[in-house]
LUMMIVEX-909872 format. One record per residue (C-alpha): residue in one letter; x, z, y. Coordinates in steps of 0.5 Angstrom, whole numbers. Each point is the difference from the previous one (the first is absolute). Example, Ala and Ser with C-alpha at 12.3 -4.5 7.8 and 13.67 -1.06 7.14 Angstrom:
2
+------+-------+-------+-------+
! code !  east !    up ! north !
+------+-------+-------+-------+
!    A !    25 !    16 !    -9 !
!    S !     2 !    -2 !     7 !
+------+-------+-------+-------+
END
This chain:
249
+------+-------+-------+-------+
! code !  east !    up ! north !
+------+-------+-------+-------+
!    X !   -36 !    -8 !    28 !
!    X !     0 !    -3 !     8 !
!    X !     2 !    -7 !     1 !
!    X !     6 !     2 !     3 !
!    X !     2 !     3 !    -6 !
!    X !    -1 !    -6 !    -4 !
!    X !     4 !    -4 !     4 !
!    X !     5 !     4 !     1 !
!    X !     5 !    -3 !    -5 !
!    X !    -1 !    -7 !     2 !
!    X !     2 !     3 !     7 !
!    X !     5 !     3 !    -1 !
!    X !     3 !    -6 !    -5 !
!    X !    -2 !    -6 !     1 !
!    X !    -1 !    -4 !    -6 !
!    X !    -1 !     6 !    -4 !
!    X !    -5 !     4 !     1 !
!    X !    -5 !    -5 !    -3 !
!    X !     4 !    -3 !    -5 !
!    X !    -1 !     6 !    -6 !
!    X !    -3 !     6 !    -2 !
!    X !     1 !     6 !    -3 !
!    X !    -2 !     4 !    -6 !
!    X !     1 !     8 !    -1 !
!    X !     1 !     4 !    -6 !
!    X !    -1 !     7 !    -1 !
!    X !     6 !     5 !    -2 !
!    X !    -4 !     6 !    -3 !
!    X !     2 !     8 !     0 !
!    X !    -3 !     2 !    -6 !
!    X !     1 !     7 !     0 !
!    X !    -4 !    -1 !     6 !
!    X !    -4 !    -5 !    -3 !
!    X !    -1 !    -3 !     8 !
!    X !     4 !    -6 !     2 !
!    X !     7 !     1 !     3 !
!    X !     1 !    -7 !     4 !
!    X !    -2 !    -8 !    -1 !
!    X !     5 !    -5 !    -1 !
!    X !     0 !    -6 !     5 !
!    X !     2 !    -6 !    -5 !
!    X !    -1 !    -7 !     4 !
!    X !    -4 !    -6 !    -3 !
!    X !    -2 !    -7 !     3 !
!    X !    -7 !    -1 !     2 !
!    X !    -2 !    -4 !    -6 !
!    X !     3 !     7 !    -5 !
!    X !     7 !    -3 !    -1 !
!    X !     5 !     5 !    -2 !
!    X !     5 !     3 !     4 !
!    X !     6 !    -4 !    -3 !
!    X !    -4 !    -6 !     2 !
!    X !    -1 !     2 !     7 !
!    X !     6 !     3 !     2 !
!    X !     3 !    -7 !    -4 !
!    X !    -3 !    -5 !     6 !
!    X !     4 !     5 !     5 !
!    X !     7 !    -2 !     3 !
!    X !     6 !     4 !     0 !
!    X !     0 !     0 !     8 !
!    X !    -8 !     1 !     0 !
!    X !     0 !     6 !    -5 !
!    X !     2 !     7 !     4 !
!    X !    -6 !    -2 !     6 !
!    X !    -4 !    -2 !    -6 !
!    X !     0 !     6 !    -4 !
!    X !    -1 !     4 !     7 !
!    X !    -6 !    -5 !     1 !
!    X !    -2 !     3 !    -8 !
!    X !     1 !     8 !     2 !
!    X !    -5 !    -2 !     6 !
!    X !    -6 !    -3 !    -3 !
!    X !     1 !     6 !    -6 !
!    X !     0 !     5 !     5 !
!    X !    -6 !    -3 !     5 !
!    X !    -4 !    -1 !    -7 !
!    X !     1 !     7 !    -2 !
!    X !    -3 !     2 !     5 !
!    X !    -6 !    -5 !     0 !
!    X !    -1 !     3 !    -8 !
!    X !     0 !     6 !     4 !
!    X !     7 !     3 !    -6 !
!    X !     0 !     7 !     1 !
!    X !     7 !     0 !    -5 !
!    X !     6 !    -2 !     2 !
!    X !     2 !    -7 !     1 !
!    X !     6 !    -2 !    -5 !
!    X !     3 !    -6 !     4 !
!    X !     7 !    -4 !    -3 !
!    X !     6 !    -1 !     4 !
!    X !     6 !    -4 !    -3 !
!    X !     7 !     6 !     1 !
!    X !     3 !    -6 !     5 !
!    X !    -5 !    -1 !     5 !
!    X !     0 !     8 !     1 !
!    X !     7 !     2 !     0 !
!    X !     1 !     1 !     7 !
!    X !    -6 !    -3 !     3 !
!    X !    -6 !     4 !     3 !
!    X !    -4 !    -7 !     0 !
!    X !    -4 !     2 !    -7 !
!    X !    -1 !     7 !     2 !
!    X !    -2 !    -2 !     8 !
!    X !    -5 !    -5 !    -2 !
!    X !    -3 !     3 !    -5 !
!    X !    -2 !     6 !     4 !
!    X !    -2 !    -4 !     6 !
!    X !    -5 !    -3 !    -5 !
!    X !    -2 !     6 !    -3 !
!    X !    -1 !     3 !     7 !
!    X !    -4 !    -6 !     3 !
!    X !    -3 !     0 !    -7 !
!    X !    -2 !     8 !     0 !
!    X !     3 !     0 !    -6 !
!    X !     4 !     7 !     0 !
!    X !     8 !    -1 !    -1 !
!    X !     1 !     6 !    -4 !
!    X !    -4 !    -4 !    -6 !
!    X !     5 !    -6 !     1 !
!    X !     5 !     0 !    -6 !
!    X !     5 !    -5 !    -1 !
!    X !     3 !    -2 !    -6 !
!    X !     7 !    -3 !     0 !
!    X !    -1 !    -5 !    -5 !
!    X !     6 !    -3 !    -6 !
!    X !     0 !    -8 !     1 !
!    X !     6 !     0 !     4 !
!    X !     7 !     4 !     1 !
!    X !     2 !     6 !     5 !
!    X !     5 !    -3 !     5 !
!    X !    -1 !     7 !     4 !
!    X !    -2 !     5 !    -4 !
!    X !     3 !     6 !     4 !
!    X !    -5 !    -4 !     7 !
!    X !    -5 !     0 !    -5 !
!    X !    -1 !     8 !    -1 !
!    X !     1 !     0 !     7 !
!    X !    -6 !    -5 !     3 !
!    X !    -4 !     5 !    -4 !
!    X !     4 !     7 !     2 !
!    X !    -2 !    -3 !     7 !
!    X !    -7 !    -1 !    -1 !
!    X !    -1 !     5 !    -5 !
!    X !    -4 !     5 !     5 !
!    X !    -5 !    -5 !     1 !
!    X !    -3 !     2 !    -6 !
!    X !    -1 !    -5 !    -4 !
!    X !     2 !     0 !    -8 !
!    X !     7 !    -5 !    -4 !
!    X !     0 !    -3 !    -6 !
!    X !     5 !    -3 !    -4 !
!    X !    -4 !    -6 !    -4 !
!    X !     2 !    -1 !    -7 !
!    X !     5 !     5 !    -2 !
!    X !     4 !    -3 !    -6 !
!    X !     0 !    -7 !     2 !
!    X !     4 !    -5 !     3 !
!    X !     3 !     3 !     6 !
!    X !    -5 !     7 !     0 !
!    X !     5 !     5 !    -4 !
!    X !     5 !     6 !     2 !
!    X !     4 !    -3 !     5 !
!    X !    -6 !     0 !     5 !
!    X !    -3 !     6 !    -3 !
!    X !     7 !     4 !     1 !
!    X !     0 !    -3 !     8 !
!    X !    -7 !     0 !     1 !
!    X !    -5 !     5 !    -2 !
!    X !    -7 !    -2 !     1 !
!    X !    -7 !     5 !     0 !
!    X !    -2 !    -4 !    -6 !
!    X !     4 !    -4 !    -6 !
!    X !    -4 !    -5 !    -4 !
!    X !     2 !    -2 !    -7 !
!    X !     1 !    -6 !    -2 !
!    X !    -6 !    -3 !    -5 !
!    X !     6 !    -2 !    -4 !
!    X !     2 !     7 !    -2 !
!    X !    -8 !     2 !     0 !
!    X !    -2 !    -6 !    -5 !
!    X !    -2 !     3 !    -7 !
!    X !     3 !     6 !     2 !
!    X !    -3 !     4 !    -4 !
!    X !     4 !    -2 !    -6 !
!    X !     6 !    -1 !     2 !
!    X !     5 !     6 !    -1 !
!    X !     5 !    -4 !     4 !
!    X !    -4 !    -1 !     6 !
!    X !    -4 !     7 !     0 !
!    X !     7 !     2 !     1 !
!    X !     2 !    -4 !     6 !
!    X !    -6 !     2 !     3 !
!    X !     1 !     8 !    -2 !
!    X !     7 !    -1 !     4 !
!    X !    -3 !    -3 !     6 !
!    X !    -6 !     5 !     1 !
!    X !     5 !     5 !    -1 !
!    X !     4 !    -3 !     5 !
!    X !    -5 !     0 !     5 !
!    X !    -3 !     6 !    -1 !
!    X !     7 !     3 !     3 !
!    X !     0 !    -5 !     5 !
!    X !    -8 !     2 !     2 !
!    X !    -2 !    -7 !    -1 !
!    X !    -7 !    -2 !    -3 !
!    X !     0 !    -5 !    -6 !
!    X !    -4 !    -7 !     0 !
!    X !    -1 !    -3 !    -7 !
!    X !    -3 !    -7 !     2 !
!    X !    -2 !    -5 !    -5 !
!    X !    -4 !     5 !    -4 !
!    X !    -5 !    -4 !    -5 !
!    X !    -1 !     5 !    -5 !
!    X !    -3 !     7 !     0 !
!    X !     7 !     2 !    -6 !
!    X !     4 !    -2 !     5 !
!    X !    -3 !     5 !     6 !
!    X !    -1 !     6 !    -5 !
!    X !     8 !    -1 !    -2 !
!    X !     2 !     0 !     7 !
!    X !    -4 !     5 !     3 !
!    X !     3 !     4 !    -6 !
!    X !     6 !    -1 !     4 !
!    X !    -2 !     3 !     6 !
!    X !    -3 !    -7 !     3 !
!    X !    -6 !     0 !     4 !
!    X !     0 !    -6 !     4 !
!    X !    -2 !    -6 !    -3 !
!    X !    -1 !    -8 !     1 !
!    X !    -3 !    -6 !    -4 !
!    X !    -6 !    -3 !    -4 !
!    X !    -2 !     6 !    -4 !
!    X !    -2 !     2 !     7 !
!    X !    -2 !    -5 !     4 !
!    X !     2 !    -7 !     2 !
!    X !     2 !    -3 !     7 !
!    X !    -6 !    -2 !     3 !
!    X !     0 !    -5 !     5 !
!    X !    -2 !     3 !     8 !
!    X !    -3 !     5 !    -4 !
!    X !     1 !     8 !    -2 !
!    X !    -1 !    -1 !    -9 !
!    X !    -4 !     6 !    -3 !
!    X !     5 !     3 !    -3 !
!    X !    -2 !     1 !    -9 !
!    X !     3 !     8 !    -1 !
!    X !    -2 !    -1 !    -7 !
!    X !     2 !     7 !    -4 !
!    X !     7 !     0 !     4 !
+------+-------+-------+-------+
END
């Protein structure tokens, strides 16, 4: 990575830029057996979780420090020299209506050479939709750029029909919540079983994320899932792409 690269976070956010790193996880296809895309997940210079992390930052500080979290993602990605999609989180509220998130983000990723159409933005569950409607709007807008939707822990918090029913994203990730010991649980198989078939309908691909065990794997990829995230297949690993175990799935 150039040294203008490498400093392309501190630049554009003053502050930020050298204050954390980043860390990525794979989200797996096996039936492909290739990798889908990398989480981008956020962690302090010292290996501090995102909790921790995104704890220190002010309500006034948070939208310009998550766009300085996007920035450093894509230009590491670039330097690790990703050839998957890049799966970078952003919160319902700082999207609905605003272009920022997106314009940022592409300008860092054509600065970066780092294509666009391998961008994929994840709507994460921590906080209430204001907008739903001016949510699936800023991405119909921006939809020809090529670059994938993700709707981030379906089943939990605020990630459920409501948001489904108003925004259709390419991918829909499963909660760990209802992946969790999967396999044994005739409840949640059939929660799941109705979500699958949900998107099936709606041609949207299904992430299990939180995935440890290979039951659970075999149990959902029985449902029609493909796409899958968690320890069983590789940790995050901190400005670094993580091998990634395939064992037996």
């Amino acid at each position: 990575m150039s040294a203008t690269a490498q400093n392309l976070a501190d630049t554009c956010f003053p502050g930020f830029g050298s204050a954390f790193t980043m860390a990525f996880q794979p989200i797996v296809d096996v039936a492909r057996r290739e990798i889908f895309a990398h989480e981008a997940l956020v962690r302090g210079l010292s290996g501090q979780g995102a909790v921790e992390v995104l704890a220190s930052i002010g309500s006034s500080q948070r939208f310009a420090f998550h766009e300085a979290c996007r920035v450093k993602a894509i230009e590491m990605a670039a330097g690790l020299g990703m050839a998957s999609r890049l799966s970078l989180n952003v919160l319902p509220n700082d999207v609905a209506g605003r272009p920022e998130c997106f314009r940022t983000a592409m300008a860092a990723a054509e600065h970066c050479n780092f294509p666009v159409s391998r961008l994929m933005f994840e709507v994460t569950e921590g906080e209430r939709t204001i907008d739903l409607p001016g949510l699936a709007a800023i991405f119909q807008d921006f939809r020809h750029h090529g670059f994938t939707s993700a709707i981030d822990d379906f089943g939990a918090a605020y990630a459920g029909f409501g948001m489904l029913a108003a925004f259709q994203p390419d991918v829909l990730k499963i909660d760990m919540s209802l992946v969790r010991n999967i396999h044994a649980d005739p409840v949640r198989l059939a929660i799941v079983r109705g979500f699958v078939a949900t998107c099936d309908e709606l041609n949207i691909r299904v992430i299990a994320e939180g995935v440890e065990m290979l039951e659970e794997v075999d149990a959902l990829h029985a449902l029609g899932v493909d796409l899958f995230q968690g320890y069983f297949f590789a940790r995050p690993a901190i400005a670094a792409l993580p091998a990634v175990a395939w064992g037996t799935a």
